[in-house]
C-alpha positions as CSV (number, residue, x, y, z in Angstrom):
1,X,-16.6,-36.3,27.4
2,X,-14.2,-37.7,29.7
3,X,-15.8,-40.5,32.9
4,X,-14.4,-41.0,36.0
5,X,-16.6,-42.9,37.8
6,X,-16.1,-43.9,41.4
7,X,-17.4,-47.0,42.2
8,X,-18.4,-47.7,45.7
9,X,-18.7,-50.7,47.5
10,X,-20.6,-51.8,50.7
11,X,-17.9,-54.8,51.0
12,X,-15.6,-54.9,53.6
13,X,-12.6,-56.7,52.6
14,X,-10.1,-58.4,55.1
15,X,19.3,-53.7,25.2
16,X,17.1,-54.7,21.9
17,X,17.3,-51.7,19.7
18,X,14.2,-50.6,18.1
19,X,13.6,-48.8,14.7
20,X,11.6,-45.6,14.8
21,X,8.1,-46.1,15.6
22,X,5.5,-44.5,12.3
23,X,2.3,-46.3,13.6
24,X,1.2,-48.7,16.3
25,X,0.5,-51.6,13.5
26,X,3.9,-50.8,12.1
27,X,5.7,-51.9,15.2
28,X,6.1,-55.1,16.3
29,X,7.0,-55.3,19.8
30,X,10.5,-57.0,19.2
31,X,12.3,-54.1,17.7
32,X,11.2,-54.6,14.2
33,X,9.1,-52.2,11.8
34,X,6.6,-54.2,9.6
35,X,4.4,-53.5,6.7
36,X,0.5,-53.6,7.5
37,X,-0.2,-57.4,8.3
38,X,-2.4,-59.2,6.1
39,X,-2.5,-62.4,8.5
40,X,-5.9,-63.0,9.9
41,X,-6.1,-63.5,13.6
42,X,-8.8,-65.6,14.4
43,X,-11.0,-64.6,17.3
44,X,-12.8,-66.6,19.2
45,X,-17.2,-65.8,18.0
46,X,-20.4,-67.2,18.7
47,X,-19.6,-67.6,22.4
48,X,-21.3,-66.3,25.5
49,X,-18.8,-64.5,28.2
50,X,-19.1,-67.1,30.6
51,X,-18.2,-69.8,27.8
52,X,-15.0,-68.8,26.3
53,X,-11.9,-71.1,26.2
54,X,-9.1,-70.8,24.8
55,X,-6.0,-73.0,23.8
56,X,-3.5,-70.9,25.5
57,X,-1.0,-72.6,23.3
58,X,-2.5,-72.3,20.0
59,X,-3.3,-68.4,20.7
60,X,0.1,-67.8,21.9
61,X,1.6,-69.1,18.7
62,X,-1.2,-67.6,16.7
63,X,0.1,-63.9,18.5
64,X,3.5,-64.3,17.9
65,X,4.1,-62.3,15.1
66,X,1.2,-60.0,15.6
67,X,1.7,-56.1,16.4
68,X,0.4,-54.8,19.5
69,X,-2.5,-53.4,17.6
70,X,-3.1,-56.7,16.1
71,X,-3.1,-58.6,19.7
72,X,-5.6,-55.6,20.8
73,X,-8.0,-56.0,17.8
74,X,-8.4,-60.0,18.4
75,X,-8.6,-58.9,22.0
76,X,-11.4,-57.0,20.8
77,X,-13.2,-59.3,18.7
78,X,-12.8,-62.3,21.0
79,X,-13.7,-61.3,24.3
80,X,-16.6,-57.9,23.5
81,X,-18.2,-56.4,25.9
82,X,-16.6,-58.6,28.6
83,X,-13.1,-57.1,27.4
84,X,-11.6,-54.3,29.8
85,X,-7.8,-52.8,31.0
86,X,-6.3,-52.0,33.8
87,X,-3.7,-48.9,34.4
88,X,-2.1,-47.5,37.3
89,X,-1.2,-43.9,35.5
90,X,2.4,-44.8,36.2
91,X,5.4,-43.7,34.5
92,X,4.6,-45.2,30.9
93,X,1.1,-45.6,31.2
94,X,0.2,-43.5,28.3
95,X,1.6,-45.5,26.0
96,X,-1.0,-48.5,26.7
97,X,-4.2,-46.1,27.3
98,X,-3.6,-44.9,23.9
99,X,-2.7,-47.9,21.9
100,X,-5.9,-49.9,23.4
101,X,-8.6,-46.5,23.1
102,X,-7.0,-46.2,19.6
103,X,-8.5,-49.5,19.0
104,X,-11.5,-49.8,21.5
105,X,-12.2,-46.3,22.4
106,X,-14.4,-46.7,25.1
107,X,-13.0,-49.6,26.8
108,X,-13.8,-49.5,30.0
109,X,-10.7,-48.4,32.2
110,X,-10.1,-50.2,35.7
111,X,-8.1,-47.7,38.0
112,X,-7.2,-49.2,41.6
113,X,-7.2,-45.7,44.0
114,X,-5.5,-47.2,47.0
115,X,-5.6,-43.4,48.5
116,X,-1.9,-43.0,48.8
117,X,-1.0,-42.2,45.5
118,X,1.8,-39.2,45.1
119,X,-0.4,-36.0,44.5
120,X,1.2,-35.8,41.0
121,X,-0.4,-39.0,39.9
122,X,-3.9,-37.7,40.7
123,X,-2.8,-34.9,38.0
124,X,-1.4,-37.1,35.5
125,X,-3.9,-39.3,35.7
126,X,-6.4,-36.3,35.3
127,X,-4.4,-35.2,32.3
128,X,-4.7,-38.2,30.3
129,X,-8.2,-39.1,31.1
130,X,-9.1,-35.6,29.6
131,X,-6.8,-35.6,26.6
132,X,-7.7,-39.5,25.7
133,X,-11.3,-39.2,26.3
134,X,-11.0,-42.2,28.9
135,X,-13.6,-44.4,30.5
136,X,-11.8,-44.4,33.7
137,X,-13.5,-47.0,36.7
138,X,-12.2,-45.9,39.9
139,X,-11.9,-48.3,42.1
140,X,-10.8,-48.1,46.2
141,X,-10.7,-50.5,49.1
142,X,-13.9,-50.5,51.3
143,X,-11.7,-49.6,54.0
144,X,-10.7,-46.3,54.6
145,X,-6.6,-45.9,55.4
146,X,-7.5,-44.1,58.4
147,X,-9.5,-47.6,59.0
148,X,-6.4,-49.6,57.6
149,X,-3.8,-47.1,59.9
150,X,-6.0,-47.4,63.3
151,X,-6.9,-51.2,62.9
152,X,-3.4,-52.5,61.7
153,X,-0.7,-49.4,62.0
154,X,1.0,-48.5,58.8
155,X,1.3,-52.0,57.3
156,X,4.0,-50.4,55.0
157,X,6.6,-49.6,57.9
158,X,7.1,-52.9,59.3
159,X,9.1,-53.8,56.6
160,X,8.4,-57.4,56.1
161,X,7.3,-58.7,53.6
162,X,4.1,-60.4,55.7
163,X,2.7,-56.8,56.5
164,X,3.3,-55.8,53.1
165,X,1.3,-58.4,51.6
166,X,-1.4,-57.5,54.3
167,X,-1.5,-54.1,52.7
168,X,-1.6,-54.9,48.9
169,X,-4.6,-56.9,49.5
170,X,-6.9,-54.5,50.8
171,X,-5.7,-51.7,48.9
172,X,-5.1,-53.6,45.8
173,X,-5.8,-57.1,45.2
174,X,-9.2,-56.5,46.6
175,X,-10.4,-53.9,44.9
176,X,-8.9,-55.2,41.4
177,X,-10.8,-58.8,41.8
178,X,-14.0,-56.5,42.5
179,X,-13.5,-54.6,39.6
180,X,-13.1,-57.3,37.2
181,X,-16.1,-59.4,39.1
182,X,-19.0,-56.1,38.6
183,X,-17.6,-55.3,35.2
184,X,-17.8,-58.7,34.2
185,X,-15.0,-59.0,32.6
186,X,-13.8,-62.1,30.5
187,X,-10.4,-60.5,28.3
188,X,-8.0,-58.0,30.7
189,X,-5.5,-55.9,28.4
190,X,-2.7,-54.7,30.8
191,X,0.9,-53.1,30.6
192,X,2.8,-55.7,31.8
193,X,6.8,-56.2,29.9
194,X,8.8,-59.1,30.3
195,X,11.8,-56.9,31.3
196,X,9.8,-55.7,34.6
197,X,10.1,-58.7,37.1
198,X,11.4,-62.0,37.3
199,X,7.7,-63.7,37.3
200,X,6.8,-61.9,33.9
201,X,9.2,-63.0,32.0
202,X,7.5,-66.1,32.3
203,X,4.6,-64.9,30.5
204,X,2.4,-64.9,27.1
205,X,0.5,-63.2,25.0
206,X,-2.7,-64.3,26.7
207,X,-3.0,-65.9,30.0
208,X,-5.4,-67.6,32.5
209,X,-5.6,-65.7,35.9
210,X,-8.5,-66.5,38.0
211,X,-11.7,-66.2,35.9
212,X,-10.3,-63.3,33.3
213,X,-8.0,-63.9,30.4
214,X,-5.1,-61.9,30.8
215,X,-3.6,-60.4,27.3
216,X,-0.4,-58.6,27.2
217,X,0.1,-56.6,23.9
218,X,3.7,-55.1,24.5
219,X,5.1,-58.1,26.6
220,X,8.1,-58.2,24.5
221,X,8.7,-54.4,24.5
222,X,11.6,-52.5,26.5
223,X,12.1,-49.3,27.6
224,X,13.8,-48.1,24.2
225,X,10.6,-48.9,22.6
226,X,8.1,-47.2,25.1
227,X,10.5,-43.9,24.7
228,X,10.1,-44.5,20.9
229,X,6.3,-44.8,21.3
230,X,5.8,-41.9,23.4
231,X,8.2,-39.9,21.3
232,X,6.2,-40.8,17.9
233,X,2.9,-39.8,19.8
234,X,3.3,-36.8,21.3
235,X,2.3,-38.6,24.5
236,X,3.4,-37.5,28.2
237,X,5.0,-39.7,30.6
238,X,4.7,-39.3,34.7
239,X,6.3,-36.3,35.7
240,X,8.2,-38.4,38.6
241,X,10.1,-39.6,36.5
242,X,12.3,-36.3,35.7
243,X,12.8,-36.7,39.4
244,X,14.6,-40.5,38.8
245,X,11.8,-42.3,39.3
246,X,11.4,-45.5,36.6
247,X,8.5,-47.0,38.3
248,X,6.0,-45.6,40.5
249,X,3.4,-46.7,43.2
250,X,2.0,-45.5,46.3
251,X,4.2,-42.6,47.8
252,X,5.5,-44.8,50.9
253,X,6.9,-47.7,48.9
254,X,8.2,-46.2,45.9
255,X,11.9,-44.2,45.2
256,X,14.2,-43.1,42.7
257,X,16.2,-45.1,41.2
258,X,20.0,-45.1,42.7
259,X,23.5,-46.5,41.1
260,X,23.5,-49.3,43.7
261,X,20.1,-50.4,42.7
262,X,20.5,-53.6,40.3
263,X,16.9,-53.4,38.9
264,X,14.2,-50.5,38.9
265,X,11.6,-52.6,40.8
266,X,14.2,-52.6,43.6
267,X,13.2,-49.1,44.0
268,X,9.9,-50.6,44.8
269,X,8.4,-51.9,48.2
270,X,11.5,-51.4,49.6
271,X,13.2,-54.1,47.7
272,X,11.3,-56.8,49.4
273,X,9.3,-58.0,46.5
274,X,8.5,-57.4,42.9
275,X,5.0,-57.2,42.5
276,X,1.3,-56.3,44.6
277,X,-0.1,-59.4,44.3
278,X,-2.7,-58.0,41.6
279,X,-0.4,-59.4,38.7
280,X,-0.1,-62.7,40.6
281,X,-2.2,-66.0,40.1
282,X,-4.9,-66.0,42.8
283,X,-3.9,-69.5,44.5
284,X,-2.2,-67.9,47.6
285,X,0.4,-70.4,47.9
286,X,1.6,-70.1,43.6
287,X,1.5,-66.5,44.2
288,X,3.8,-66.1,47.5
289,X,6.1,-68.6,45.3
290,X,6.9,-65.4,42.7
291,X,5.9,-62.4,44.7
292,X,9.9,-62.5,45.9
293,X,12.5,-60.3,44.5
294,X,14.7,-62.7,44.9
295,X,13.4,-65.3,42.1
């Protein structure tokens, strides 16, 4: 059965083409079919959570030719129990929540409820936890928006990038670190493309952020190749996004995309910045360096 748990908190907190897609371990991320690999990743055994290091350089060159499913079994195998992923049920979101449960089927699934979500990402995201059988952790910020709206306004109208900021860290950034702190989480699997924002282009396979390491199975993807996966699936993307919308967040800082837009996450935040601040590195002042749209 599905689970959607809720988890409460007494906190208060301040144009590559692709080929056609026949199977996840087909595919390689770059726009390339390949036979089954016989290369043998080699995870990282015989380590407690708290006690795993990696070379970040060694692993990234270890992952370079791997398929997604590949990166997600030495994911697997490396980091165990301590291995989770994150998903915002956004526009392309199925294609990760199946590729990882396909692999790891009851992984457990970090979901940051910031309580202004568009109704019809409630229902998406109700639609694919049912269908995939997800292990879905709900996570929210332990302060209400009524709270948030009656102590600070609505941080979102100010339109600065201050006040913005503000509000991704108690509806987001928070609630995320939480998550990953009380799930004890070592390995992070998450969505994240190199075609999205200026910052993750920047990024591997796996990477250090905070405590966790961060692993990025279709990094290298684009949008052609997402289609391609969902297509070869059967899987549903957002329902927004028949209404223009490429990437979606919280109802009052997300839009379709227009012709004078020069990237879809301009449609985001109101073209302030690129990213929440949950993607970021954790040292305030490397983070506010790349959390600018202008990079």
């Amino acid at each position: 059965m599905p689970r959607l748990n809720l988890i409460a908190s007494d906190q208060a907190s301040g144009n590559q083409q692709a080929a056609p897609i026949e199977s996840p371990d087909h595919f390689d991320g770059n726009g390339k079919t390949n036979q089954p690999q016989s290369q043998q990743l080699e995870p990282m055994t015989g380590v407690t959570s708290n006690q795993i290091e990696l070379d970040l350089e060694a692993v990234n060159q270890q992952l370079a030719e791997a398929s997604p499913t590949k990166i997600v079994e030495w994911a697997a195998e490396t980091f165990g129990d301590g291995l989770v992923m994150s998903s915002s049920f956004g526009i392309q979101s199925a294609v990760m929540l199946h590729l990882v449960t396909t692999v790891v089927p009851d992984i457990p699934v970090i979901w940051v409820d910031t309580g202004y979500l568009p109704v019809k990402t409630y229902r998406f995201a109700q639609e694919l936890i049912e269908r995939l059988n997800l292990n879905v952790k709900v996570y929210q910020s332990a302060m209400s928006p009524a709270r948030m709206e009656a102590l600070y306004d609505r941080l979102w109208e100010k339109q600065d990038v201050e006040s913005l900021n503000r509000y991704d860290q108690i509806r987001k950034v928070e609630p995320m670190q939480r998550a990953l702190r009380e799930l004890n989480a070592t390995g992070w699997l998450a969505g994240l493309r190199k075609q999205q924002t200026d910052h993750r282009k920047t990024m591997g396979w796996v990477n250090k952020q905070g405590e966790q390491h961060k692993i990025l199975p279709i990094l290298n993807w684009h949008s052609r190749d997402i289609y391609q996966y969902l297509t070869a699936h059967d899987l549903p993307y957002h329902p927004m996004f028949d209404e223009g919308y490429t990437t979606v967040g919280d109802w009052h800082s997300s839009r379709p995309l227009s012709f004078d837009d020069q990237d879809e996450r301009d449609t985001r935040f109101h073209g302030l910045k690129q990213e929440c601040g949950i993607h970021l590195p954790e040292t305030p002042g490397e983070a506010a360096s790349l959390d600018s749209s202008s990079l």
